[in-house]
C-alpha atoms as a printed R data frame, in Angstrom:
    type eleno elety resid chain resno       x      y       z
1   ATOM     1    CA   UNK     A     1 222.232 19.611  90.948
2   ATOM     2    CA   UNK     A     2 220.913 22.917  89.660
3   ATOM     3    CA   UNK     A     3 217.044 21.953  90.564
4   ATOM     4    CA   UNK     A     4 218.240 20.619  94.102
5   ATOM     5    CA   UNK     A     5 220.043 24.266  94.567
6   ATOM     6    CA   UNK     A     6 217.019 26.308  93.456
7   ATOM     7    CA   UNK     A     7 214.953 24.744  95.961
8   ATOM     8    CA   UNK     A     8 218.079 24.636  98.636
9   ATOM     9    CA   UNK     A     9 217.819 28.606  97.988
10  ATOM    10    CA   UNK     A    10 213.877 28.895  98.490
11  ATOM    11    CA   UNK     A    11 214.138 27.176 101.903
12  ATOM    12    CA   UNK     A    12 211.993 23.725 100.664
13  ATOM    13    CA   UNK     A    13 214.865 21.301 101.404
14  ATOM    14    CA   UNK     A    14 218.019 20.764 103.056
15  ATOM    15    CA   UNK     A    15 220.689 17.614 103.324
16  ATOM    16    CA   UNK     A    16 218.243 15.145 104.382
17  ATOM    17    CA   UNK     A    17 215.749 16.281 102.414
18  ATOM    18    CA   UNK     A    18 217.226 16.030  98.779
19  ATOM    19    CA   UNK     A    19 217.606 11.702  99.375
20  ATOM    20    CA   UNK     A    20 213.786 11.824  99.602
21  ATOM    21    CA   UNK     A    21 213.704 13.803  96.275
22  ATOM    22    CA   UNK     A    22 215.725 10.842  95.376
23  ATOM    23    CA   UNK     A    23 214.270  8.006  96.912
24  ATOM    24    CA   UNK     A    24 212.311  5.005  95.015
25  ATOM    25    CA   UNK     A    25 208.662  5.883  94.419
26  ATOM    26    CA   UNK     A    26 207.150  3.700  96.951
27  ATOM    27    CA   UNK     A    27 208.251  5.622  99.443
28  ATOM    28    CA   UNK     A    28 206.580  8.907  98.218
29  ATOM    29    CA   UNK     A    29 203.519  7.172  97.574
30  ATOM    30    CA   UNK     A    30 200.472  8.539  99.737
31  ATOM    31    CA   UNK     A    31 198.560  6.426 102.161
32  ATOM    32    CA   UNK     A    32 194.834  5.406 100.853
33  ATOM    33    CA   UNK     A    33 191.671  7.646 100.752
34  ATOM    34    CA   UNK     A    34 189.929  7.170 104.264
35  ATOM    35    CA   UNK     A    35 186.244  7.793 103.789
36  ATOM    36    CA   UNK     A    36 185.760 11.405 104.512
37  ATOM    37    CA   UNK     A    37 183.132 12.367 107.539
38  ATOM    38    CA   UNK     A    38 179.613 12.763 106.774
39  ATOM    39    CA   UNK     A    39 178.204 15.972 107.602
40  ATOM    40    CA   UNK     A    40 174.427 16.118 108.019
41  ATOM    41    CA   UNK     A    41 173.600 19.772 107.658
42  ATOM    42    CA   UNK     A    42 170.641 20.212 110.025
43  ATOM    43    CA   UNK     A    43 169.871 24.219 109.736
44  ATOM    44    CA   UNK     A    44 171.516 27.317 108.507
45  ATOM    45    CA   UNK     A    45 170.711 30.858 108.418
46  ATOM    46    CA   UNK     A    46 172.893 34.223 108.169
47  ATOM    47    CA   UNK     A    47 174.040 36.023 110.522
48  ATOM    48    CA   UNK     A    48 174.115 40.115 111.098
49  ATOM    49    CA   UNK     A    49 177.255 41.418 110.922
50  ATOM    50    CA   UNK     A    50 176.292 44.454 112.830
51  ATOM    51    CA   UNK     A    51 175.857 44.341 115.307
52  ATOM    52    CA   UNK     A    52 178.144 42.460 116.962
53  ATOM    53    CA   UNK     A    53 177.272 39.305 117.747
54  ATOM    54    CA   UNK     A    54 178.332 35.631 119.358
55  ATOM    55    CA   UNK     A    55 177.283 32.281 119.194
56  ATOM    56    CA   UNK     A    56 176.704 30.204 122.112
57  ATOM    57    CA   UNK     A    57 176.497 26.154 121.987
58  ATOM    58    CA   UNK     A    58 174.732 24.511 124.548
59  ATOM    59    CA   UNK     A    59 172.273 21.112 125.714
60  ATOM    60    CA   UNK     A    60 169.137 21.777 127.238
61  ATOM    61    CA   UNK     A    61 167.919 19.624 129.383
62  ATOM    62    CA   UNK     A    62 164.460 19.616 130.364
63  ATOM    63    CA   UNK     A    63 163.134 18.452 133.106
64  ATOM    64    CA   UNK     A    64 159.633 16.736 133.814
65  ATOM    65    CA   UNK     A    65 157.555 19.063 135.217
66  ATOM    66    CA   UNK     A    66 159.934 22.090 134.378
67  ATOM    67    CA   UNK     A    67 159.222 25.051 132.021
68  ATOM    68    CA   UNK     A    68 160.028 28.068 130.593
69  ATOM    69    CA   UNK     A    69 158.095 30.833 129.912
70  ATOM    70    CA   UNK     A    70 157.261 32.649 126.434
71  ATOM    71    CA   UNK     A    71 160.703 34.625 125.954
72  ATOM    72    CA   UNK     A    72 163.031 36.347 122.976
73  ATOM    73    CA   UNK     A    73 166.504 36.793 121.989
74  ATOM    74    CA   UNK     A    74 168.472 39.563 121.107
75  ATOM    75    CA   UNK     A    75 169.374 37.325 117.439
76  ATOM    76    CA   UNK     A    76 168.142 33.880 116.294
77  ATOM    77    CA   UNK     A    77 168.257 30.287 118.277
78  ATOM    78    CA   UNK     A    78 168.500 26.851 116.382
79  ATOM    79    CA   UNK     A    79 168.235 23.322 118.114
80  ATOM    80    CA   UNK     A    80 168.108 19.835 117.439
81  ATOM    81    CA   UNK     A    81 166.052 17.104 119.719
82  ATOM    82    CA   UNK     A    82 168.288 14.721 120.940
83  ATOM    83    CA   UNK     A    83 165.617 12.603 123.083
84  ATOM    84    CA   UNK     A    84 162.343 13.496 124.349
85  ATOM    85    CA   UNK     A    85 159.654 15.567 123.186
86  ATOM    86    CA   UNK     A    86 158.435 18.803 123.133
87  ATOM    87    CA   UNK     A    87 155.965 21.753 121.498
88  ATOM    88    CA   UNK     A    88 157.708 24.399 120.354
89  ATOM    89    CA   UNK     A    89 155.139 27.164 120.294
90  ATOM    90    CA   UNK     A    90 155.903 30.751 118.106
91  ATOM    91    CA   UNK     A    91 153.095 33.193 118.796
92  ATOM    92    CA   UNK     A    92 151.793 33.898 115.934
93  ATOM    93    CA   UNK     A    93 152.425 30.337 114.405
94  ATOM    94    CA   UNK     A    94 151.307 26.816 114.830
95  ATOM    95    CA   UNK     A    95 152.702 24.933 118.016
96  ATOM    96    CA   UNK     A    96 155.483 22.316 116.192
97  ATOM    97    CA   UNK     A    97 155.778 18.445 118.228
98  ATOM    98    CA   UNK     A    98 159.363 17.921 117.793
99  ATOM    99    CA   UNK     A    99 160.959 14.463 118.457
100 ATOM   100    CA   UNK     A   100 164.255 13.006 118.436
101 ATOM   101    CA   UNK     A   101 166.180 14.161 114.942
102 ATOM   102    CA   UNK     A   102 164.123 17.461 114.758
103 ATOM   103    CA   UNK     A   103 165.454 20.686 114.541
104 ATOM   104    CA   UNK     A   104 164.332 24.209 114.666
105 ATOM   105    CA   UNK     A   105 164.780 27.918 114.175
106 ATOM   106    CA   UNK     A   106 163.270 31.060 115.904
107 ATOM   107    CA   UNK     A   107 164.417 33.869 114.320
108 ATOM   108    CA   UNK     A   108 165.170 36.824 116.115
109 ATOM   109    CA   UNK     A   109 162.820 38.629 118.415
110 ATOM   110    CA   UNK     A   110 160.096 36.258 118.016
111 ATOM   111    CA   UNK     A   111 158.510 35.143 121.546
112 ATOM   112    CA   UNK     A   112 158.471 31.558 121.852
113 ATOM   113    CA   UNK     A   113 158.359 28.863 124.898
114 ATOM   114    CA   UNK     A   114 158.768 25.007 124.303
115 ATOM   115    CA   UNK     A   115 156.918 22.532 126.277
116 ATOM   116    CA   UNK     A   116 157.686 19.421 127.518
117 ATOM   117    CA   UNK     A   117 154.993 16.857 125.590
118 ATOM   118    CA   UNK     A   118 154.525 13.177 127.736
119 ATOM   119    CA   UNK     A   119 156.278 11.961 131.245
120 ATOM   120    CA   UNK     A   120 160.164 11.791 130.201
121 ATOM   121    CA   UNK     A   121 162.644 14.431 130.162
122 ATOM   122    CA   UNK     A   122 163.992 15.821 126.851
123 ATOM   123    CA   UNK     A   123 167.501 17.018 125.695
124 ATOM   124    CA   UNK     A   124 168.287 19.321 123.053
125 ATOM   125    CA   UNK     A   125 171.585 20.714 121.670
126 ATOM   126    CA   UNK     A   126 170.689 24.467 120.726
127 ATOM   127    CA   UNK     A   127 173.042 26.924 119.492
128 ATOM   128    CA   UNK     A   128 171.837 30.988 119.703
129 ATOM   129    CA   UNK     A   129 173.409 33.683 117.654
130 ATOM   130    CA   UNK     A   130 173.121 37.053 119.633
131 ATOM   131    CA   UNK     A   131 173.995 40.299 120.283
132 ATOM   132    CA   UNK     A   132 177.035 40.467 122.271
133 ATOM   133    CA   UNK     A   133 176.696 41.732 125.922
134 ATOM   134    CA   UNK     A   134 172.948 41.387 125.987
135 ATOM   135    CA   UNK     A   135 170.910 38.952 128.530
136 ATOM   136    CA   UNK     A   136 170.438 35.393 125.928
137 ATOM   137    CA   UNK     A   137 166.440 35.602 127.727
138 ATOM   138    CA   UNK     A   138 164.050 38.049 127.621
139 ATOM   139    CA   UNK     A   139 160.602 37.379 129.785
140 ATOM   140    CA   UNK     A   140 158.040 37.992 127.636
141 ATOM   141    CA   UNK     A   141 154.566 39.231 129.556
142 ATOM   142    CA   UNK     A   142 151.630 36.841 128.028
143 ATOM   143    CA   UNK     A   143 147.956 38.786 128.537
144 ATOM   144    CA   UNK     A   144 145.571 36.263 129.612
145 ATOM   145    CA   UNK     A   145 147.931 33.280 130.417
């Protein structure tokens, strides 16, 4: 009676509660594991805390025949290749062919472009970190191109 008082007092039963302090183990036993998700960590990289930032998540679909040109961000952009294919070219680096199950970084400020490789469209899932209130493109001017 004492024990079912002190936790009457602290709020962690009442009436009801007390018969299922009482009640035959089987009913307090818990249901079985389930299998936990699996989690397939495809990139990470830290993030500035100043200054302020936000992260945007987003599918990019592109098109055949569509484009971009060489751009930056104001922070860093990561994506993953759903279908498709495409060059991801860095200046300053070697152009990457990325395929389904690929993923990629481009850390801030670095002027980049990706290119649709072959005759069918490609989708990515990218996420960008940024600095809040700025444009997510920047044009980049390419001499010669």
């Amino acid at each position: 009676m004492m024990l079912a008082n002190r936790f009457a007092a602290k709020g962690l039963i009442a009436g009801a509660g007390l018969s299922v302090l009482l009640a035959p183990a089987p009913l307090l036993a818990q249901a079985p594991a389930q299998p936990a998700p699996v989690r397939t960590m495809l990139q990470q990289s830290p993030v500035a805390a100043s200054p302020e930032q936000e992260t945007s998540l987003a599918t990019v679909d592109i098109a055949v025949g569509s484009g971009n040109p060489f751009h930056t961000h104001f922070g860093s952009e990561m994506g993953y290749v759903v279908s498709g294919h495409i060059r991801l070219e860095v200046m300053g680096q070697a152009p990457r062919n990325l395929g389904p199950g690929d993923s990629f970084l481009v850390p801030r400020g670095m002027a980049h472009r990706s290119v649709l490789v072959g005759n069918e469209p490609a989708k990515l899932v990218n996420t960008w970190t940024v600095d809040k209130g700025k444009p997510l493109v920047t044009p980049v001017p390419v001499a010669g191109r």
